[in-house]
C-alpha positions as CSV (number, residue, x, y, z in Angstrom):
1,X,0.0,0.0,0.0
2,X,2.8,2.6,0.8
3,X,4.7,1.6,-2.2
4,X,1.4,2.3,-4.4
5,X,1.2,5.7,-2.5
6,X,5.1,6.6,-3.2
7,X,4.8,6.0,-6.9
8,X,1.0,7.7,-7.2
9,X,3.1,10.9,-5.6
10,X,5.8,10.8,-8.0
11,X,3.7,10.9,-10.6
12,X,2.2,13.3,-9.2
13,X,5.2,15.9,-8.5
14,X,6.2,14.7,-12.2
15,X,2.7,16.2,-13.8
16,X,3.5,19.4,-11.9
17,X,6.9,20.2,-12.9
18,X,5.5,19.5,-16.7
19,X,2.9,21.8,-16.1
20,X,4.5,24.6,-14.4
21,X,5.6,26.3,-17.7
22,X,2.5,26.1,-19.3
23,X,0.8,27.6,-15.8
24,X,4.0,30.4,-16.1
25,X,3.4,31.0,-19.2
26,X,-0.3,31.7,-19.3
27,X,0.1,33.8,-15.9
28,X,2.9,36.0,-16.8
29,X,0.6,37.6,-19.5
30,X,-2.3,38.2,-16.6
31,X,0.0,39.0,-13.5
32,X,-1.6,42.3,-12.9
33,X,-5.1,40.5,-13.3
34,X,-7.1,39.0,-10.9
35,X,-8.4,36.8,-13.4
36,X,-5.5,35.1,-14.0
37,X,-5.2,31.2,-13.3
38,X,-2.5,31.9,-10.5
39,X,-0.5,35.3,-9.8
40,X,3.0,35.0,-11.2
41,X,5.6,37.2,-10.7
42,X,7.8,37.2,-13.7
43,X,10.7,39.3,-12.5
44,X,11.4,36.4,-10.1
45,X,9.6,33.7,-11.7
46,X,7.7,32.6,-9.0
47,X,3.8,32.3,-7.9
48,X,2.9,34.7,-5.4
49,X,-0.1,36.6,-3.7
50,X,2.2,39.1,-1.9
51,X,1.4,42.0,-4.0
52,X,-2.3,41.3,-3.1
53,X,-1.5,40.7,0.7
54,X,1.2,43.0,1.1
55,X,-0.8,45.9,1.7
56,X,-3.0,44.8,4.3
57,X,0.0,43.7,6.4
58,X,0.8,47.0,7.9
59,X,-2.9,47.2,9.5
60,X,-2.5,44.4,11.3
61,X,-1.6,45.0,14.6
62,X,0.0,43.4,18.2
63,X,-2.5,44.0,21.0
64,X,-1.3,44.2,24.5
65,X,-4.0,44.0,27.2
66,X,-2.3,45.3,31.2
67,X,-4.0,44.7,34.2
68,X,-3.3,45.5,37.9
69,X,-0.2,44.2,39.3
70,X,-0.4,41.4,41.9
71,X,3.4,41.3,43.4
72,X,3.1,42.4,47.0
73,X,7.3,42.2,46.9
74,X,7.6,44.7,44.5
75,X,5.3,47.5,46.0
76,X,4.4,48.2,42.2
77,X,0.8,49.3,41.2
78,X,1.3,49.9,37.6
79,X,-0.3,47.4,34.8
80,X,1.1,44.7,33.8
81,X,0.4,42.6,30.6
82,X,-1.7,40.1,31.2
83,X,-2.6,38.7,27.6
84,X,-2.0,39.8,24.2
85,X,-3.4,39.0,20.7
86,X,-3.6,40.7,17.6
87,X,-6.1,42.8,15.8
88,X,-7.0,44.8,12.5
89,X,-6.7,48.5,11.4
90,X,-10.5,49.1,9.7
91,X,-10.2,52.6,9.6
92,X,-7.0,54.1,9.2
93,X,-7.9,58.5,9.9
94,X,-10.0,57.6,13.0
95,X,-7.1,54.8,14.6
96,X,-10.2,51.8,14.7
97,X,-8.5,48.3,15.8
98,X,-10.6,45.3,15.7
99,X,-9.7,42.8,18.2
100,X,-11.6,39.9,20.0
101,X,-13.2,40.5,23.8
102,X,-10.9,37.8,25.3
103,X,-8.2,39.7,24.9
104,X,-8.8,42.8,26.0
105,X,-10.8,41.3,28.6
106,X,-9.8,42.2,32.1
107,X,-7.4,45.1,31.5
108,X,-7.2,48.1,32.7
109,X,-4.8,49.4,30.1
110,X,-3.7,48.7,26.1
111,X,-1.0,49.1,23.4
112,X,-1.4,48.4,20.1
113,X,2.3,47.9,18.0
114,X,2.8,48.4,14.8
115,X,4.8,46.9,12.1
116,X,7.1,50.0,11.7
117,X,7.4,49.5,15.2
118,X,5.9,51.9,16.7
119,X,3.6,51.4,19.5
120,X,0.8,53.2,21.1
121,X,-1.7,53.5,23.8
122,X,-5.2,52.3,23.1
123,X,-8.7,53.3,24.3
124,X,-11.2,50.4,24.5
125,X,-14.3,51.7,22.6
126,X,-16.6,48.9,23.7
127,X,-16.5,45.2,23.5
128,X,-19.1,42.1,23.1
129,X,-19.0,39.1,24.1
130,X,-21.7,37.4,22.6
131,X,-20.0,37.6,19.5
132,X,-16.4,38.0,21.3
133,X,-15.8,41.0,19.3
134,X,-13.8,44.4,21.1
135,X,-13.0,47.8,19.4
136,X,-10.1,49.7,20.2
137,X,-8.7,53.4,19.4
138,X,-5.5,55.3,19.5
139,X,-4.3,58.6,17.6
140,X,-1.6,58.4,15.3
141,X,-0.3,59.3,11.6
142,X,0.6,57.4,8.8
143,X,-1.6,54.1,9.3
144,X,-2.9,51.6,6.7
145,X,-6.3,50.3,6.8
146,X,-7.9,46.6,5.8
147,X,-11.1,46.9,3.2
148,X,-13.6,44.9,4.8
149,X,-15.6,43.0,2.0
150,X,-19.2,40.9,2.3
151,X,-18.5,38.0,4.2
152,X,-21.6,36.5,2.5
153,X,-19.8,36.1,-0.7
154,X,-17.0,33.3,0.6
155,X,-17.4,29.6,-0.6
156,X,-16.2,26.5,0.6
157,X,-12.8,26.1,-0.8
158,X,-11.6,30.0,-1.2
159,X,-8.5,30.2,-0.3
160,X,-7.8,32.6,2.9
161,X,-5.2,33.6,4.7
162,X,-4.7,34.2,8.9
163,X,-2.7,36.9,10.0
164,X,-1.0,37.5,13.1
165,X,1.4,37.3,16.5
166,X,1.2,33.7,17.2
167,X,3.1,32.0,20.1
168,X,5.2,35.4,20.8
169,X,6.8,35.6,17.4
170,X,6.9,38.6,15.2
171,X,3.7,39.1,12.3
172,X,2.8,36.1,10.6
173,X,1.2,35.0,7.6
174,X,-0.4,31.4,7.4
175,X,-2.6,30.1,4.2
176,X,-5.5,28.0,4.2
177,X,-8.6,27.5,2.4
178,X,-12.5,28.3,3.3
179,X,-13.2,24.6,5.0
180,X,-17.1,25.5,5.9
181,X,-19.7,28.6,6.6
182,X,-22.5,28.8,9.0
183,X,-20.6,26.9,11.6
184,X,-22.0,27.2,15.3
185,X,-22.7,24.3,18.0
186,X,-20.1,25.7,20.1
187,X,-23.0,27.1,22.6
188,X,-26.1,29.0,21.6
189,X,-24.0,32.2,21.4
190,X,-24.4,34.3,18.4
191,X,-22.6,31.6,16.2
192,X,-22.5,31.9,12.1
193,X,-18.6,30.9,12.1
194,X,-16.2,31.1,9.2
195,X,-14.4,27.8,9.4
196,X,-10.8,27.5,8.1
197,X,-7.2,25.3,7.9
198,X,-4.8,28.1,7.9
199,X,-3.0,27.5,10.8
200,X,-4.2,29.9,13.6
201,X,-2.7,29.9,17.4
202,X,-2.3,31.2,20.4
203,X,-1.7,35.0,20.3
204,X,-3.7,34.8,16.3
205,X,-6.8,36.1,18.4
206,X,-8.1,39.1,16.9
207,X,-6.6,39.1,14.0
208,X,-8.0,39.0,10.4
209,X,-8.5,36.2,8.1
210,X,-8.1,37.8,4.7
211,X,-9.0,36.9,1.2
212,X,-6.4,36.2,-1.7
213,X,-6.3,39.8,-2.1
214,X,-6.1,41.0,0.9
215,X,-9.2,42.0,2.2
216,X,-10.6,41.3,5.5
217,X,-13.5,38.9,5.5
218,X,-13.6,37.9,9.8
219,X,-11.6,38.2,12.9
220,X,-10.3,35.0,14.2
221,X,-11.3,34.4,17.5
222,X,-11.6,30.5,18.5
223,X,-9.5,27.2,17.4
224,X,-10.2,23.5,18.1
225,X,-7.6,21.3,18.9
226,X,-6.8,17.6,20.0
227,X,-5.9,18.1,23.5
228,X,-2.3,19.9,22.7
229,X,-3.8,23.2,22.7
230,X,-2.1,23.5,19.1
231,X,-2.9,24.1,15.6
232,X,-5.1,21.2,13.9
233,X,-6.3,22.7,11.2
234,X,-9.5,24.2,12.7
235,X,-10.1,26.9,13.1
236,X,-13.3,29.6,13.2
237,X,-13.3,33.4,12.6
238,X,-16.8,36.2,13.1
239,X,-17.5,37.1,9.8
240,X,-17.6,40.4,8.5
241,X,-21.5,40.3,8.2
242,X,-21.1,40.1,11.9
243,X,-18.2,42.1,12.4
244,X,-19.0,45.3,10.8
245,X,-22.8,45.3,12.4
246,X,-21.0,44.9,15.9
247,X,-18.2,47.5,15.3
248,X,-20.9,50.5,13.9
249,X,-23.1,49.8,16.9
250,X,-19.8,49.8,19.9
251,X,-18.7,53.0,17.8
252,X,-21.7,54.9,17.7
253,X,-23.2,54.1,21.2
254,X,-20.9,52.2,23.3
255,X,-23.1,48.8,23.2
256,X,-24.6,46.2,20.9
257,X,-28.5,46.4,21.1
258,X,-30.0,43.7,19.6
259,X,-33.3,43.0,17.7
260,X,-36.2,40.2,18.9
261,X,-38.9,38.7,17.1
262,X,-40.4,37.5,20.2
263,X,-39.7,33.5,19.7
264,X,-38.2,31.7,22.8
265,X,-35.7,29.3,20.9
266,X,-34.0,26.2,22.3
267,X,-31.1,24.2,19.7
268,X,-32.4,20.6,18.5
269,X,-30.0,17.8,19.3
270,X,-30.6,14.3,18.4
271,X,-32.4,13.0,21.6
272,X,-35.2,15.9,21.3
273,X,-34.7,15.2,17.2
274,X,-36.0,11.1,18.0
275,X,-38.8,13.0,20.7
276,X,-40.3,14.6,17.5
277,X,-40.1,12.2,15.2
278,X,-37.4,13.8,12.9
279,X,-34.5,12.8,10.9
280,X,-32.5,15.8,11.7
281,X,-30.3,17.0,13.9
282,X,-30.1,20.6,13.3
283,X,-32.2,23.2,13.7
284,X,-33.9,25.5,16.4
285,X,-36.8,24.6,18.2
286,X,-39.3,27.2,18.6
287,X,-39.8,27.1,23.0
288,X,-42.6,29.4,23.3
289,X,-43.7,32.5,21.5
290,X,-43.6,36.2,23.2
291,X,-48.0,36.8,23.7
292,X,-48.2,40.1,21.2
293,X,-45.0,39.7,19.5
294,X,-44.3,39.6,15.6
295,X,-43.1,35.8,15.9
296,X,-46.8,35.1,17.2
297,X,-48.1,37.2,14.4
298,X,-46.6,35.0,12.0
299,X,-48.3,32.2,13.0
300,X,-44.8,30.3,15.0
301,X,-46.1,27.7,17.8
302,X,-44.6,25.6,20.4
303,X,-43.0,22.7,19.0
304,X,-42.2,23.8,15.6
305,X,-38.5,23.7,14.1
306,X,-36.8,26.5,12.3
307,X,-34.6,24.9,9.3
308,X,-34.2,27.9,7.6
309,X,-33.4,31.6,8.0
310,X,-33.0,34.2,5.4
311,X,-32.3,31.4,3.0
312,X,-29.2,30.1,5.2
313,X,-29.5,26.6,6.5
314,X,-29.5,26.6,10.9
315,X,-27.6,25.0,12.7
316,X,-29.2,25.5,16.4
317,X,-30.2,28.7,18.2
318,X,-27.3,30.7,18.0
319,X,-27.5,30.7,14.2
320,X,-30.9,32.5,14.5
321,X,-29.5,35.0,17.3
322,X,-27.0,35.7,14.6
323,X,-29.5,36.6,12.3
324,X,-31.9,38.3,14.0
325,X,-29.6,39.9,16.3
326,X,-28.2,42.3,13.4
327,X,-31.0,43.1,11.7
328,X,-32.5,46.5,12.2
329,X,-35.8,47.2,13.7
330,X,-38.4,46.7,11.0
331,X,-36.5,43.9,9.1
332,X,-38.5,41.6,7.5
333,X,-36.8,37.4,8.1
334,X,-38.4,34.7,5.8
335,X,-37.9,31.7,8.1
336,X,-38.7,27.5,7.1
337,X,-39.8,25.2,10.0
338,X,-41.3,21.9,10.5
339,X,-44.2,21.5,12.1
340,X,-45.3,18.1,12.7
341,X,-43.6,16.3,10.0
342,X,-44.6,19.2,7.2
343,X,-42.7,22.6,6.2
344,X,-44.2,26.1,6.4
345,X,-43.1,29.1,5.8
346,X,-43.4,32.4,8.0
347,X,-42.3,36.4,7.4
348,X,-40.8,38.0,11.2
349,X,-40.6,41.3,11.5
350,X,-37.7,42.2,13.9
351,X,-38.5,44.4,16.6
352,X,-36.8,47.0,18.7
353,X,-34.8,45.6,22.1
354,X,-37.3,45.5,24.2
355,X,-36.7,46.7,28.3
356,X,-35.7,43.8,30.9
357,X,-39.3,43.1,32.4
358,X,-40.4,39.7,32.4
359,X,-42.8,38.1,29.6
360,X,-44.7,35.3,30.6
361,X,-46.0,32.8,28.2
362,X,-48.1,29.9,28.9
363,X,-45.5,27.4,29.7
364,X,-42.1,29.6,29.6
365,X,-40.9,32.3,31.7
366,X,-38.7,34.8,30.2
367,X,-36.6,38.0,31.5
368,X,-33.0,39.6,30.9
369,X,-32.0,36.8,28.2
370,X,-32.9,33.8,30.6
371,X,-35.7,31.1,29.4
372,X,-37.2,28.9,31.9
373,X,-39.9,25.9,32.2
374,X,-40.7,23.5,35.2
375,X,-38.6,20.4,34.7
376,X,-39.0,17.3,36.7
377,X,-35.7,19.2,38.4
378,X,-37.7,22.1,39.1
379,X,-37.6,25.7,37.5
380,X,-35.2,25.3,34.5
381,X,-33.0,27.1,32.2
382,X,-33.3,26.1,29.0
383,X,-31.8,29.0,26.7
384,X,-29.7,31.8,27.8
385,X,-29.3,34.6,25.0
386,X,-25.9,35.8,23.8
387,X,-25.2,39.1,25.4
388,X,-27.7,39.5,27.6
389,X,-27.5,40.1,31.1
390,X,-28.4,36.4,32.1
391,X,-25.1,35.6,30.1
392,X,-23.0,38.7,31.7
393,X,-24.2,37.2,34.8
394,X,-23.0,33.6,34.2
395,X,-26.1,31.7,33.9
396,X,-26.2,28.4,31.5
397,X,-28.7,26.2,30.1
398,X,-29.5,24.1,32.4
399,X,-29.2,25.5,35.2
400,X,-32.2,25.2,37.9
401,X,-33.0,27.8,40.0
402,X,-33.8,27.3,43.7
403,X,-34.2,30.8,44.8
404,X,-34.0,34.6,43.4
405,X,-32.9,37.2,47.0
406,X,-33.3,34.4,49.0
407,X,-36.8,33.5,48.7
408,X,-37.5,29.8,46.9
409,X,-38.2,29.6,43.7
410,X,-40.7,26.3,43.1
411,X,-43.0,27.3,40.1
412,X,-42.9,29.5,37.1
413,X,-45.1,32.0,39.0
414,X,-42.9,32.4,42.0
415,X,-40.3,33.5,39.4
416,X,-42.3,36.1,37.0
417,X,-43.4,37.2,40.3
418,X,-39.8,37.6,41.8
419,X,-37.8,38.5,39.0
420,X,-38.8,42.1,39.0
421,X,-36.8,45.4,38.6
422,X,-34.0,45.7,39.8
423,X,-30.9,43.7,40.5
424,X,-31.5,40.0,42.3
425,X,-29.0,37.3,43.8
426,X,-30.4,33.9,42.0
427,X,-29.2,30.4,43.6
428,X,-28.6,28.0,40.9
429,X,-28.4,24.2,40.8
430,X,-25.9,23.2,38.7
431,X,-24.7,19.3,38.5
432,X,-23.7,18.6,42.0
433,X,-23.2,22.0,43.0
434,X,-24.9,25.2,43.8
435,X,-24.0,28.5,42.3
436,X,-24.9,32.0,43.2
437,X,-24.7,34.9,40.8
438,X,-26.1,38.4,40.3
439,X,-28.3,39.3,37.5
440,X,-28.3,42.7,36.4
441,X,-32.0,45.0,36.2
């Protein structure tokens, strides 16, 4: 079998070098055209996509996140570092760095160093961390810029390229192709991922994935890996779609507001997949519906299954939050579900963030990003919305809740009824242990 493999690859390597004059030939008449078959530099008679890279290179930046010193010995109180990653220039006369939340999170002071090797002090604009997205700001001359294109455009199999400060050396380039869109699963955060196989590490956070020429199409934020911690080939980036939505809103007001339709939605897995008599495993389950909201309008119940949104296949929940969660007030979302074996069709109209008061529907409680029902446990969580305050506040799915200020929680009622305005100290079970946290009014 190996010997099989060994000759099919010297063939192989054979075929090439044959063809690589004809490829040279045909390219060095269309190097300065995207069109071309490959870009070929004839001066040096090589295949390259520096001169299409090149220029995004300088906007890529080293972000340094300092916190508060914690060495007694040394009397010190300034910052020190505490993490760094990387991050991307978007607009080069106002100093706008892209970065991802987990870098910048917990620090009370940033730098941002460039290529020419100058460094500055950053301001963090905002930062989200349902979609792990920060924005950062600092005042200096001379910068380049990354054009940001529709991430909407990619296909499986574009080639893309991750850029960064891996493992504490100096800028880095990595190639790769497109290996999947739409990827979530990792939680019901707001997930539409932009999987990839360049090689991305630690200290490629916040960086850009870029297209063969250069232009930014998502941040890299998140890598899966054996059990090393390494590079194995997978590897997921927010993209621009995303990006840019989250980035105008932390510029102009300091937050990401987000847009409801009013449907409670909980991710189908195969167990509740074989409890409705389906043969999928993906999709979101419509929980309840909002009483007076435009999901209810539409005619979505209890029970159905949301396949498709906007004409993009879903994955679970989070790919829905993605969705609706950048749409502006008054946006109309065509969504396909399954209801009882048969597919229908419904138009949502999203609707403005609505306040933190409680809505109660007939078999789900919901308020501040939590969803709950009575469980043979007791009152449980069965969705917790990206970037909400149930999220900033640490609560998961799952979760069972024993008692909100104290007072025990045994019914859906006794929760509407104590989850009112203001802040409250909730008691959660979760697994073996309980867990107190403080949800925000």
């Amino acid at each position: 079998m190996r010997r099989s493999t060994n000759r099919a690859h010297g063939l192989s390597i054979l075929a090439l070098v044959a063809a690589v004059p004809l490829l040279a030939a045909t390219a060095a008449s269309a190097q300065s055209t995207p069109q071309g078959p490959i870009p070929y530099d004839a001066r040096r008679g090589v295949f390259t996509f520096a001169s299409g890279l090149e220029q995004a290179l300088p906007a890529v930046v080293q972000v340094t996140t300092l916190g508060q010193s914690e060495g007694p010995s040394s009397g010190e109180n300034e910052p020190r570092p505490i993490s760094s990653g990387s991050g991307a220039i978007i607009d080069a006369r106002e100093g706008i760095v892209v970065t991802n939340n987990h870098v910048v999170e917990g620090g009370r002071k940033f730098t941002v160093d460039l290529t020419d090797g100058r460094i500055f002090d950053a301001v963090l604009i905002g930062t989200d961390k349902a979609t792990d997205l920060a924005v950062l700001k600092f005042d200096a001359t001379g910068l380049s810029e990354i054009e940001v294109v529709d991430s909407d455009q990619l296909r499986t199999g574009d080639l893309a390229f991750a850029v960064g400060y891996p493992l504490g050396l100096d800028q880095t380039l990595t190639m790769g192709v497109i290996s999947g869109l739409g990827r979530s699963g990792m939680g019901d955060r707001i997930e539409d991922y932009i999987q990839t196989d360049a090689a991305v590490n630690s200290g490629n956070s916040g960086g850009p994935l870029l297209d063969s020429r250069g232009r930014l199409i998502g941040i890299n934020t998140s890598i899966l890996s054996g059990g090393g911690g390494g590079n194995d080939g997978i590897a997921f980036a927010v993209p621009s779609r995303i990006l840019m939505y989250v980035v105008d809103q932390l510029r102009t007001i300091g937050e990401v507001k987000r847009g409801s339709t009013g449907a409670i939605l909980g991710s189908l897995n195969a167990a509740r997949s074989r409890d409705f008599g389906l043969g999928i495993v993906r999709g979101a389950v419509v929980e309840n519906v909002a009483p007076g909201s435009s999901a209810e309008a539409a005619g979505l119940r209890r029970g159905d299954v949301v396949t498709r949104i906007q004409n993009r296949p879903v994955s679970n929940a989070g790919t829905v939050a993605a969705t609706i969660g950048i749409a502006q007030p008054g946006t109309r979302v065509e969504v396909v579900y399954l209801r009882e074996g048969r597919e229908g069709r419904a138009t949502l109209t999203v609707e403005a963030p609505g306040d933190p008061s409680v809505i109660t529907g007939a078999e789900v409680v919901m308020a501040r990003g939590l969803s709950a029902r009575t469980s043979a446990d007791g009152v449980q969580l069965f969705a917790v919305e990206g970037g909400s305050l149930a999220a900033a506040a640490g609560l998961q799915a799952g979760d069972v809740i024993e008692s909100v200020d104290d007072v025990a929680v045994s019914d859906l009622a006794g929760l509407a009824a104590a989850l009112g305005a203001g802040e409250h100290r909730l008691t959660v079970r979760r697994g073996e242990e309980d867990v107190t946290v403080v949800l925000g009014g």
